[in-house]
Backbone as a ProteinNet text record, in pm:
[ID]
protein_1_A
[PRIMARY]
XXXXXXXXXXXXXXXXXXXXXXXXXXXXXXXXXXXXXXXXXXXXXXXXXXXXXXXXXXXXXXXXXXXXXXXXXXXXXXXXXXXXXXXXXXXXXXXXXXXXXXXXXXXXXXXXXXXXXXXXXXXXXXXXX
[TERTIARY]
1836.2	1872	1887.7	1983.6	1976	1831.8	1760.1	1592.7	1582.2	1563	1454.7	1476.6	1656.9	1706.1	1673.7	1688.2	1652.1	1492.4	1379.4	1229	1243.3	1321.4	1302.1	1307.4	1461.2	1468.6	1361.3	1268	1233.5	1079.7	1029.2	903.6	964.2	1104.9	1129	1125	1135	1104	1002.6	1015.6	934.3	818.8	841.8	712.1	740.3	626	642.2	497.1	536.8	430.9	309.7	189.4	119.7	16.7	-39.2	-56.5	-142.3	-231.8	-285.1	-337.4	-333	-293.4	-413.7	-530.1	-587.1	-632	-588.6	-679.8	-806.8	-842.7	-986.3	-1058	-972.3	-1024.4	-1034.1	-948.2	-931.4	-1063.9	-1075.4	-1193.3	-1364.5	-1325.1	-1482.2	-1498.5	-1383.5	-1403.3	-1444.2	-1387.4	-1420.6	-1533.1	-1630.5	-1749.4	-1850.2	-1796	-1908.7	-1979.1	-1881.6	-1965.1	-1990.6	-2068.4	-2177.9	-2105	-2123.6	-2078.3	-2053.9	-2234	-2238.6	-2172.5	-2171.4	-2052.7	-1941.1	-1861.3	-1717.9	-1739.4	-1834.2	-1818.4	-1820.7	-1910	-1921.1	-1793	-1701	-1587.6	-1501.9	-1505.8	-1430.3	-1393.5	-1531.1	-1557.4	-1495	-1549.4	-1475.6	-1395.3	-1283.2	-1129.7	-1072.8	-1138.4	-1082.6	-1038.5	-1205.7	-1160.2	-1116.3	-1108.9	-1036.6	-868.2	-831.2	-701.8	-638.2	-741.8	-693.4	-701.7	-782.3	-747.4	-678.3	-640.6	-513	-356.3	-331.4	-233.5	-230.1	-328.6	-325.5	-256.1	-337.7	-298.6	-122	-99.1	30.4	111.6	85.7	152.8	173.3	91.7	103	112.8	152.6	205.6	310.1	356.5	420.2	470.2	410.9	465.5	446.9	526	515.8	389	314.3	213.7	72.9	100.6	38.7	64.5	198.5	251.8	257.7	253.9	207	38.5	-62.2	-171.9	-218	-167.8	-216.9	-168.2	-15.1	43.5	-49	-72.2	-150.5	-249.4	-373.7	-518.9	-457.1	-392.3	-370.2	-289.6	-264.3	-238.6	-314.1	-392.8	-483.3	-610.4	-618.1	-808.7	-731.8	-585.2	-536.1	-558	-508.9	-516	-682.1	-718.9	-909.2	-932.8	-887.6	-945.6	-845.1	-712.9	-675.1	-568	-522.5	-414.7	-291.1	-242.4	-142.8	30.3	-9	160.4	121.9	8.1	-9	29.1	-51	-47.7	101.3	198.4	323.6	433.9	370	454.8	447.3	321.1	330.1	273.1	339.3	366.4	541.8	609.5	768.4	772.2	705	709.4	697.9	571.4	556.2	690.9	733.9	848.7	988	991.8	1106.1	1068.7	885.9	930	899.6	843.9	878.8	999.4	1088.9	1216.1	1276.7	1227	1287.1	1410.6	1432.6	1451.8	1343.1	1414.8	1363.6	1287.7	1149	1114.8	1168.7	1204.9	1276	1139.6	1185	1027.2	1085.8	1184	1133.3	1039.7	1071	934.5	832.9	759.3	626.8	625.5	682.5	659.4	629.8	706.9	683.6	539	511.4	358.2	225.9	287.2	199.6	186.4	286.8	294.3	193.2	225.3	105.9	-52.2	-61.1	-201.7	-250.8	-159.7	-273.7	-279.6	-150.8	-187.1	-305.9	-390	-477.5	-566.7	-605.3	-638.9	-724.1	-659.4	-640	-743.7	-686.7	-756.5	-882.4	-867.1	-1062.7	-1149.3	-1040.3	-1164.9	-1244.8	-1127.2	-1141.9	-1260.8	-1237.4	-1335.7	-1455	-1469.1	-1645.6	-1676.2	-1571.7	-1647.8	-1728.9	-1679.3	-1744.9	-1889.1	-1877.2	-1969.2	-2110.6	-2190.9	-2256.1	-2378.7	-2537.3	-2614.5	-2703.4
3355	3237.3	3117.4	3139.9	3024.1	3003.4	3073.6	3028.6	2945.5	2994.9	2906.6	2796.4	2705.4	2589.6	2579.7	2612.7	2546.9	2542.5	2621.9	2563.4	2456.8	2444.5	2320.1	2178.5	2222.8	2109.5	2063.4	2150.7	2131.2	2045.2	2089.1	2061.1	1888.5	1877.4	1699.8	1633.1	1670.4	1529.1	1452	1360.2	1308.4	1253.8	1340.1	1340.4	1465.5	1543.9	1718.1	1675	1774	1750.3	1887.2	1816.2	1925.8	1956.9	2096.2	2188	2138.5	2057	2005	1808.3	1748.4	1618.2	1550.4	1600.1	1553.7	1687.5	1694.9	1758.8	1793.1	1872.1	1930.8	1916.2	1996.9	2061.9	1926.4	1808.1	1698.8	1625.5	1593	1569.8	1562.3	1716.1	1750.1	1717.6	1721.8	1680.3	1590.8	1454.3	1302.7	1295.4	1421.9	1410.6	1449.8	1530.1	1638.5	1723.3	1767.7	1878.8	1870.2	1752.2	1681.6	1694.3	1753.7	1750.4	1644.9	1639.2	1459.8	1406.5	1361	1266.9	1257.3	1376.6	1421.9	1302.2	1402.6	1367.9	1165.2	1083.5	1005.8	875	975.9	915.1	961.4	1064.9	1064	944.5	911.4	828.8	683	646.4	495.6	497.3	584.4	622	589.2	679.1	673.2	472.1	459.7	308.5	202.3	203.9	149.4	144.8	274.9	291.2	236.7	253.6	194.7	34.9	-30	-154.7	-184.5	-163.5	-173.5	-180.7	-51.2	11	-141.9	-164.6	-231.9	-411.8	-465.9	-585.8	-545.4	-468.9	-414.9	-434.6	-387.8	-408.4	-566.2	-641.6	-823	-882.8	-841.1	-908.8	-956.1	-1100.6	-1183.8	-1178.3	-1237.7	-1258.5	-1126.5	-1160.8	-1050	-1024.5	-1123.4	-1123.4	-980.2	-1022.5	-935.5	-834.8	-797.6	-642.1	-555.7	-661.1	-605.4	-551	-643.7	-645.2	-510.5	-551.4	-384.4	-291.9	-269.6	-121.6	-61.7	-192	-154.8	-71	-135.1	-113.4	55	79.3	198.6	305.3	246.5	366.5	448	348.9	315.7	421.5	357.7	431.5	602.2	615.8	707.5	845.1	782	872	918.9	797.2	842	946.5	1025.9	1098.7	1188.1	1191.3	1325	1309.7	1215.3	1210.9	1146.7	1264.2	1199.7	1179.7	1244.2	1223.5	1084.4	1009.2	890.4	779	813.3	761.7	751.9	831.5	824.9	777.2	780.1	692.4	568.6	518.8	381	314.9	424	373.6	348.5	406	417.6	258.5	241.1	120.7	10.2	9.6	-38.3	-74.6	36.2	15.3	-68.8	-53.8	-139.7	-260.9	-308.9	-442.1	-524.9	-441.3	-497.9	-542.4	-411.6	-432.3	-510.2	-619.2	-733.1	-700.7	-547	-518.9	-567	-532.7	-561.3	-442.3	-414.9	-287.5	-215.1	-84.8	-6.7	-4.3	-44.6	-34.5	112.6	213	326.1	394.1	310.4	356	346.7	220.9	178.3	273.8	330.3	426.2	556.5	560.2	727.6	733.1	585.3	590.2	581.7	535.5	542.6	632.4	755.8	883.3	940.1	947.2	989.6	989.4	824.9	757	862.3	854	915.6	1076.9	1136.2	1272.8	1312.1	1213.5	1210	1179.6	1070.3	1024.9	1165.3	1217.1	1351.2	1463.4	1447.9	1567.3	1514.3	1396.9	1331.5	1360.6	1343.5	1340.9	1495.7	1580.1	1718.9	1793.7	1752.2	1768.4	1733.3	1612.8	1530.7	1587.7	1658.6	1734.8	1836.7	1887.1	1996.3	1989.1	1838.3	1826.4	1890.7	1977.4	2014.8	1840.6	1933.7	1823	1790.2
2979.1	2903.9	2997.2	3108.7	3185.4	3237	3272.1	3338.1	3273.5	3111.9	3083.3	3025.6	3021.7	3047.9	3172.9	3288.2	3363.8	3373.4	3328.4	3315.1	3242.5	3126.2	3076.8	3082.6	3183.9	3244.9	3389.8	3416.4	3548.8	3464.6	3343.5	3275.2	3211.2	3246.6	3202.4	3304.5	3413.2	3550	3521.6	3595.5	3536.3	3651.9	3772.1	3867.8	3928.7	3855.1	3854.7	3963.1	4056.6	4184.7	4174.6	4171.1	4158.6	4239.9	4238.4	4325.5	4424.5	4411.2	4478.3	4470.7	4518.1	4504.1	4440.6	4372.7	4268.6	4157.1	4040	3952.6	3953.9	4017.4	3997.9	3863.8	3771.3	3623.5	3640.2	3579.4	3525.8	3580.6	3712.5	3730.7	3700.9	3688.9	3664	3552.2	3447.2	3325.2	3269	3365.3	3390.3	3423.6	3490.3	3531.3	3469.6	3383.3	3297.9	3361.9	3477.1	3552.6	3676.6	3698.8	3751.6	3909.7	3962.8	4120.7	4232.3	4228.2	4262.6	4229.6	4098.9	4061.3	4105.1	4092	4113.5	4279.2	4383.9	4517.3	4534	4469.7	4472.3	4385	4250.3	4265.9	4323.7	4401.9	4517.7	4608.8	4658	4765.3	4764.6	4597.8	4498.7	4521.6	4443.7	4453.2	4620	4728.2	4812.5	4899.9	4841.9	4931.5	4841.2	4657.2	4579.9	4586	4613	4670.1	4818.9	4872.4	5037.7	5000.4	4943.8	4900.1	4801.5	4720	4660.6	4692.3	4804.5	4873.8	4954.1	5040.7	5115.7	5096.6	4983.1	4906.2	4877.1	4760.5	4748.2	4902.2	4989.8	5109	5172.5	5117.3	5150.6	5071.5	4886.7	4787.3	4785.9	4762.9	4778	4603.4	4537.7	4390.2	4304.6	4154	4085.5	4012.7	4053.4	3964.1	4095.8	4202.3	4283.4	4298.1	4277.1	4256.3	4174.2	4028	3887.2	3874.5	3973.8	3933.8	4035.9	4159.4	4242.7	4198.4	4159.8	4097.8	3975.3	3902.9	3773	3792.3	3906.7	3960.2	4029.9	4114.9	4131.4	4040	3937.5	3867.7	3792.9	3745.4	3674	3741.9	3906.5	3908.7	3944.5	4002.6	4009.6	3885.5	3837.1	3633.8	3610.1	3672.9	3605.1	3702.8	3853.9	3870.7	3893.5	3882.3	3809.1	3950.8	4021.8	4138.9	4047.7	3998.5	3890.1	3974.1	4055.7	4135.7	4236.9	4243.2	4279.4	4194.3	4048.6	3914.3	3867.3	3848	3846.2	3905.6	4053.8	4152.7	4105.2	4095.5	4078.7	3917.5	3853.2	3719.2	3752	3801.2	3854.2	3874.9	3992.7	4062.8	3946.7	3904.7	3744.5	3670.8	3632.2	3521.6	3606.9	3679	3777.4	3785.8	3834.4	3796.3	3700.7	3593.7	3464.5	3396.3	3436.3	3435.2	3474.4	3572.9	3657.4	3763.5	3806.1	3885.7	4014.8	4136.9	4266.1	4301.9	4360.6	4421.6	4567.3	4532.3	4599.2	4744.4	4892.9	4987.7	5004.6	4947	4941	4852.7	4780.6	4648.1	4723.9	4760	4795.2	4926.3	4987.7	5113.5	5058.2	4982.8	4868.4	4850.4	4780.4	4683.5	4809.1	4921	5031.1	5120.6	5093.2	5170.4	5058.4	4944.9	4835.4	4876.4	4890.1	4874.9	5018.4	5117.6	5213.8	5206.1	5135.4	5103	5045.6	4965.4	4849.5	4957.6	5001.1	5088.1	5198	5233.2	5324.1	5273.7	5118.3	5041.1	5030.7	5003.8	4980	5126.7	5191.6	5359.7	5372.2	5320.9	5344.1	5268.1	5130.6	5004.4	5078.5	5121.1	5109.8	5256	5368.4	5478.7	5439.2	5304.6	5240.6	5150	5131.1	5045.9	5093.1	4958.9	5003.5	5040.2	5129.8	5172.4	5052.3
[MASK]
+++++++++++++++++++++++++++++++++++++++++++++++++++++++++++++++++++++++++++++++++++++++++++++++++++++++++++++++++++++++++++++++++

């Protein structure tokens, strides 16, 4: 009885970290299969995110922090790096909220980006020729 209050409570966090730092299934799904594909939004993703991350890191107004958090959550979700996507939907809701952003947040979401980051380099060493 207690487990499975506590599964329940563990299935409400609300950045449940998963097994590997992009969705595969989710992916391919986005791809229809298509391998190539997968490998080549890999590649998008990878340097869409490094520029994003990057801007985010020299945003000055709210309007630049709204617009990069958005752009990375956003291309995040389309390929299935949802503990990226969540981070900085977090970030999101704070400064909508007109709260101030936590630069532990944005370090969190940038320990993320290169975990992901990491996994993409690793994937496309594999890619077949």
């Amino acid at each position: 009885m207690a487990q499975s209050a506590l599964a329940e409570q563990i299935a409400e966090l609300p950045y449940r970290r998963a097994m590997r730092p992009i969705d595969l299934v989710h992916l391919a799904k986005q791809c229809l299969g298509d391998e190539n594909l997968e490998y080549e939004i890999l590649r998008l993703f990878d340097t869409t995110v490094q520029t994003y991350f990057g801007r985010l890191q020299q945003a000055l107004t709210f309007d630049e922090f709204a617009m990069n958090l958005h752009s990375i959550k956003g291309a995040a979700s389309g390929v299935g790096a949802f503990t990226v996507s969540n981070l900085a939907k977090g970030c999101e809701t704070e400064l909508q909220a007109g709260r101030p952003l936590n630069p532990e947040r944005i370090a969190d979401l940038g320990m993320a980006i290169e975990e992901v980051r990491t996994f993409i380099s690793r994937m496309l060493s594999n890619e077949p020729a």
